[in-house]
Structure formats: structure tokens, C-alpha cells
C-alpha positions in Angstrom: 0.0 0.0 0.0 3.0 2.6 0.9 4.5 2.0 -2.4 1.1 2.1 -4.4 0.4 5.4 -2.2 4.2 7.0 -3.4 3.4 6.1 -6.6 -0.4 8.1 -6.8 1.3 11.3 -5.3 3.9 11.1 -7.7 1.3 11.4 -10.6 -0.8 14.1 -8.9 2.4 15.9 -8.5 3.3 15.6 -11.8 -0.6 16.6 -13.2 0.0 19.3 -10.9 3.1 20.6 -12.1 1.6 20.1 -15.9 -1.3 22.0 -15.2 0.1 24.8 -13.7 2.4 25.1 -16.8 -0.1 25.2 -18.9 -2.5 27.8 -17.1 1.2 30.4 -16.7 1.2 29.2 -20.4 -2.2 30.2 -20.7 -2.1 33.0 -18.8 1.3 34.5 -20.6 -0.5 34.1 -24.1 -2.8 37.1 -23.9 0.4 39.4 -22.4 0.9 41.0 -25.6 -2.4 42.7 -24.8 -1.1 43.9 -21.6 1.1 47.0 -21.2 3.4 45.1 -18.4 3.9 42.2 -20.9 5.5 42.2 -24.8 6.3 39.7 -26.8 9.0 40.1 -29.0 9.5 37.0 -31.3 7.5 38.0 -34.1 9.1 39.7 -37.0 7.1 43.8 -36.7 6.1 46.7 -39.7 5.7 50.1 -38.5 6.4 53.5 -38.7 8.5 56.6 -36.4 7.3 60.3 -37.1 8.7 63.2 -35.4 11.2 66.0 -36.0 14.9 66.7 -35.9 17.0 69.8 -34.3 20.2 70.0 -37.1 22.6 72.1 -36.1 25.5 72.6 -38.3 29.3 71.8 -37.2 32.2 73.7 -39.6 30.8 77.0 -41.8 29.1 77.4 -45.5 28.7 80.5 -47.8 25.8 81.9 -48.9 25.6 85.2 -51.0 28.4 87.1 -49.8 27.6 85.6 -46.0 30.3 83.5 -44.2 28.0 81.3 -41.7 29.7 79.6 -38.3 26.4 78.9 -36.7 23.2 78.0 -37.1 20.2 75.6 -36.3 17.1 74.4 -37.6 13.8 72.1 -36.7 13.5 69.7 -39.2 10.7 66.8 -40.0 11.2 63.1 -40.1 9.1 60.3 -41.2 9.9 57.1 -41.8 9.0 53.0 -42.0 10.0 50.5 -39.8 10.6 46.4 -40.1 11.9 45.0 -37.2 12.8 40.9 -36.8 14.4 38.9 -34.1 18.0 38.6 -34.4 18.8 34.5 -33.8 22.8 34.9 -34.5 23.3 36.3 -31.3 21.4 33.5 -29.4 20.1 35.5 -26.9 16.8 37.2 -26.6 15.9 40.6 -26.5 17.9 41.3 -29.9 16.5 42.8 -32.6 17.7 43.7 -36.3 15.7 47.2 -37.3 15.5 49.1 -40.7 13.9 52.7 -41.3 13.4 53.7 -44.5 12.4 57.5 -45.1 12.3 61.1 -45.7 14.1 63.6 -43.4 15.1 67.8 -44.1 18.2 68.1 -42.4 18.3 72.5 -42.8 19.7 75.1 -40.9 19.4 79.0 -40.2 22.0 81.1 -39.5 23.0 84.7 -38.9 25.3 87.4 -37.5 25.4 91.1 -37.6 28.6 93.3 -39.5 29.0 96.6 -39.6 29.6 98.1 -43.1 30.8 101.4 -44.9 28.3 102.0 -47.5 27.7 105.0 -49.5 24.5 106.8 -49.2 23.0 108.8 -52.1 20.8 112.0 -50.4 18.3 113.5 -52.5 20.2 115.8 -54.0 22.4 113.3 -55.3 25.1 114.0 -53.0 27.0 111.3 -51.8 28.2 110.7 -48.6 30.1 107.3 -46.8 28.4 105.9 -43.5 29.0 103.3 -41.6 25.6 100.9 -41.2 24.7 97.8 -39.0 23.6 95.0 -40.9 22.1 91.2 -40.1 23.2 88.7 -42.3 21.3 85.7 -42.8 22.0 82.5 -44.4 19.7 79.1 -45.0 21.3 75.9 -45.9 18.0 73.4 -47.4 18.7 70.2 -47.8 16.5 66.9 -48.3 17.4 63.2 -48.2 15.6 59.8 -48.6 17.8 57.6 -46.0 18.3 53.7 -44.9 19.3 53.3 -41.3 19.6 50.1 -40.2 20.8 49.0 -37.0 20.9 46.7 -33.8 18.6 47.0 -30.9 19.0 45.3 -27.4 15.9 45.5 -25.0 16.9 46.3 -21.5 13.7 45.4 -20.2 10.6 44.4 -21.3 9.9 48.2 -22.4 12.7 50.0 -23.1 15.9 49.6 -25.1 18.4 51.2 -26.7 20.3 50.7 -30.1 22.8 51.7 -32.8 23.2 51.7 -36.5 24.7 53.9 -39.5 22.6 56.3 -41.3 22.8 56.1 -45.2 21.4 59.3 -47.0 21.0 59.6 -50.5 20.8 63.6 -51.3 17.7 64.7 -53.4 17.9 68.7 -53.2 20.2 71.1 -51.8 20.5 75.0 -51.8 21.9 78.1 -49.8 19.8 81.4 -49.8 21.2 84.9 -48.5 19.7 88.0 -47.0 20.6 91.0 -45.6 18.8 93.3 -43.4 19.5 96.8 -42.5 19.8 97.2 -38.5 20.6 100.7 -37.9 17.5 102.5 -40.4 19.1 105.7 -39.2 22.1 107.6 -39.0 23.4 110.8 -38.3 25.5 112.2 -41.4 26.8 115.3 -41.7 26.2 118.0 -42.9 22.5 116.3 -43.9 21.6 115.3 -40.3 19.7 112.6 -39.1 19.1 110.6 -42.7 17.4 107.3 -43.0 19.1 104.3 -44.7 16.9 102.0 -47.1 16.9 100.2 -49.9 15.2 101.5 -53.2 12.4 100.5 -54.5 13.8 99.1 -57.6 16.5 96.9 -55.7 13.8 95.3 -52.8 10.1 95.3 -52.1 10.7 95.8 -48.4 13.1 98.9 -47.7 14.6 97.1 -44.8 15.5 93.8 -46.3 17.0 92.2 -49.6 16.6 88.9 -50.4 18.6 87.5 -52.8 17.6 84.4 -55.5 18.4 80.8 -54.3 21.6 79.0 -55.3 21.0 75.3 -56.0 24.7 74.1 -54.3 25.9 71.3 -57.0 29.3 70.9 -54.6 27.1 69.0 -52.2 28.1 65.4 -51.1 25.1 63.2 -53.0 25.4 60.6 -49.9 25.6 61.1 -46.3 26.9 59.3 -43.6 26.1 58.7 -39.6 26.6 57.2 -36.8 23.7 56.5 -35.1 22.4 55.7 -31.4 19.1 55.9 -29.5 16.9 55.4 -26.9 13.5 54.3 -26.6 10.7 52.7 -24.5 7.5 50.8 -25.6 3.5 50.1 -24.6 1.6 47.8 -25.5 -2.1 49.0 -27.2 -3.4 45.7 -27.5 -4.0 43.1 -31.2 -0.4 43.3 -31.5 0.0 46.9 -31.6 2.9 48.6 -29.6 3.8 52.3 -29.4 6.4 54.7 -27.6 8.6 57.4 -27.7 12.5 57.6 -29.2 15.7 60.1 -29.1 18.1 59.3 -31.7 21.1 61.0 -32.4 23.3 61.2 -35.0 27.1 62.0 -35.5 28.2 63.0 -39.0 30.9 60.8 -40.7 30.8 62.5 -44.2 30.9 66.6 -44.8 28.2 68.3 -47.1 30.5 70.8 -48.5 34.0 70.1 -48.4 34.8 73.8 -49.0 34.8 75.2 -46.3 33.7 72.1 -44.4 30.5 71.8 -43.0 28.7 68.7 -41.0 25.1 68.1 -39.8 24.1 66.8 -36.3 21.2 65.9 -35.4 18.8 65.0 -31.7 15.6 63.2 -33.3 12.7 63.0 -30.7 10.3 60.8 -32.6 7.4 58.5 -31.5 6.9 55.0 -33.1 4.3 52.3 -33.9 5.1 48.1 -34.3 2.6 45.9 -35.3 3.4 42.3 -35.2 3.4 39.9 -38.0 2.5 36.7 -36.4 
């Protein structure tokens, strides 16, 4: 009796065990609807829109403008495919490719102060010395490829790293120059006031001058990229969250003078899985 006894709570033990497999099982197989649980082996299409602060590193030229600084928001969209990564053997990689549209532009200025000679109405001529802002705008659009490697720290968040390819579609430089100082004081005239005429610039205060489409631009760019980001779960497979990527130029734009792009991306994403 002790032995058949032993051997009936053996197999309760062991239904035991089974069954409470299967109901974690059970239980675990609806966590992808839960924002505390993801589930990360299925392959994943989606998108990341947002938008990008470029600022520029080196100078450019623009008109007769010499540009150190300058810094523009920019927009970003772009679609995702995400897979797990087996090579590495160990969960929580993933291999990720964006595919999309980014302006990567920036603004600059600085202020000079100029001789110019002013013609009075009398057609006398005099030389003053007037403030000026100079302003430049560097445009430039690429269709890029970024693929990279992503590690999930936890369930919800991860970081990752890649190299940005971009393939340059358009790219100019536009220059214009505003008068600061709209008076001065020249003698023997007095107190006059500086514009430009009517035939030179609609407003009397500023001159813009024609874009320049910049054929000395590199056609491909290229980045180092890294980022941050954190997901939640929406339910049916659906997953969405916030992103900061940022990217650190390998290639120049112009090469004379030199100028590179960074960029701090602050995006938010979708995943949908493929199962």
C-alpha cells in the first residue's frame, strides 16, 4: 500500500506541475495585450514620425555671407521592419530598418558693420558706416536607410545603434541682408534714413537674394547613429512609444569650407506584429 500510495502522489504531482504550466502558459499568451507584458519574437512593420534639431558643425557660404552657426527644426518620417536577431542566441535582440524622408536645414546669422555710401536727395553722396544682419539658410532633403541593432533592457525600453545612409535629393543656400541701424546721423544732412530703393527690394529694410541650388554638395551622407527608446503595448499586436536618436556625422556636405550636420531626433513610433 505505501509504495502504491508513493506512486499516486507522484502522478498528482506531476498533473500538478503540468497543469500549472499550462494555465502560466495560458495565462502568458494574452500578455501581448497587456502593457506590463510584450512579446517580442514575431518579425514587426511600422512607422517613427517626429522631428529633428540640425545644427551645423564647420561654416558654409551663402551670398556674400560666411555662416559659423546655425540651427534648424526639421521633419522626419519614416517606416520601420523589425525581426528577431537569432545569430546572437540571446533574446531581447532585434535587427531594425527605417526607410524614409528627413530635411536636415539650418538657419544662421550674425550682424557686420559696413561702410556703404549713401545717395541723399540731391544726389550727393556721402560714406556711412551701417549695422547689418546677415542671414543664411542651408536646405537640404534626403531619402535615407538606417539600419541597426537594438538590445531590449527590459521588457519596455531599449536602446540601439546603426549607420545612417542618405541619398541627397535637393540642396541649396539662400542669402539676405537686413539693415539694422534704419538711421544715422550724417553730416552735414543730419539725421538721414538708410533704405533700400524701390527698384532693388520690395521691403526697404531687407533684400533677399535668389536661391543657389549648391551642386558641390556630397550626394550621400553618412552617420553614426544611437538611440533610446521605450514601448507600450495597445493591444491586437500593436505597440507604441517614444524615441531620441542622435546622430554624429561621418561625411561633410560641403568640403569647401567644411560643414557637417548633427542631429537629436525626438520621434514616437508604432510596431505591429506579424504573427
Amino acid at each position: 500500500m505505501t509504495a502504491y500510495r508513493a506512486i499516486i502522489v507522484a502522478f498528482s504531482l506531476a498533473a500538478l506541475s503540468v497543469a500549472s504550466g499550462n494555465s502560466l502558459r495560458a495565462q502568458g499568451g494574452g500578455g501581448e495585450d497587456s502593457p506590463i507584458e510584450f512579446r517580442t519574437e514575431f518579425p514587426r512593420v511600422g512607422g517613427e514620425l517626429g522631428f529633428a534639431s540640425v545644427w551645423q558643425s564647420g561654416t558654409y557660404d551663402a551670398g556674400c555671407g560666411h555662416f559659423e552657426k546655425g540651427f534648424r527644426i526639421n521633419p522626419f518620417v519614416a517606416g520601420a521592419y523589425d525581426m528577431p536577431f537569432p545569430p546572437f542566441n540571446r533574446p531581447g535582440f532585434r535587427f531594425e530598418a527605417l526607410l524614409g524622408f528627413q530635411g536636415r536645414s539650418v538657419k544662421s546669422s550674425y550682424n557686420s558693420l559696413e561702410q556703404v555710401v549713401l545717395v541723399a536727395e540731391d544726389s550727393s553722396h556721402a560714406r556711412v558706416d551701417v549695422n547689418f544682419e546677415n542671414v543664411g539658410t542651408a536646405d537640404f532633403t534626403y531619402v535615407f536607410f538606417l539600419p541597426s541593432m537594438k538590445y531590449y533592457i527590459t521588457k519596455g525600453f531599449y536602446a540601439g545603434a546603426g549607420l545612417n545612409l542618405g541619398l541627397l535629393l535637393s540642396s541649396t543656400t539662400q542669402y539676405t541682408k537686413n539693415i539694422s541701424s534704419k538711421t544715422v546721423d550724417v553730416k552735414p544732412l543730419g539725421l538721414s534714413e538708410i533704405y533700400y530703393p524701390a527698384g532693388e527690394s520690395s521691403d526697404p529694410y531687407s533684400k533677399v537674394f535668389d536661391k543657389e541650388s549648391r551642386t558641390d554638395a556630397s550626394s550621400l551622407g553618412v552617420d553614426i547613429a544611437a538611440y533610446v527608446g521605450a514601448e507600450f503595448a495597445l493591444g491586437h499586436g500593436w505597440k507604441l512609444g517614444p524615441r531620441i536618436l542622435y546622430t554624429i556625422p561621418m561625411t561633410t556636405v560641403f568640403k569647401s569650407p567644411d560643414l557637417k550636420l548633427n542631429t537629436l531626433e525626438f520621434l514616437v513610433g508604432a510596431r505591429y506584429d506579424l504573427r
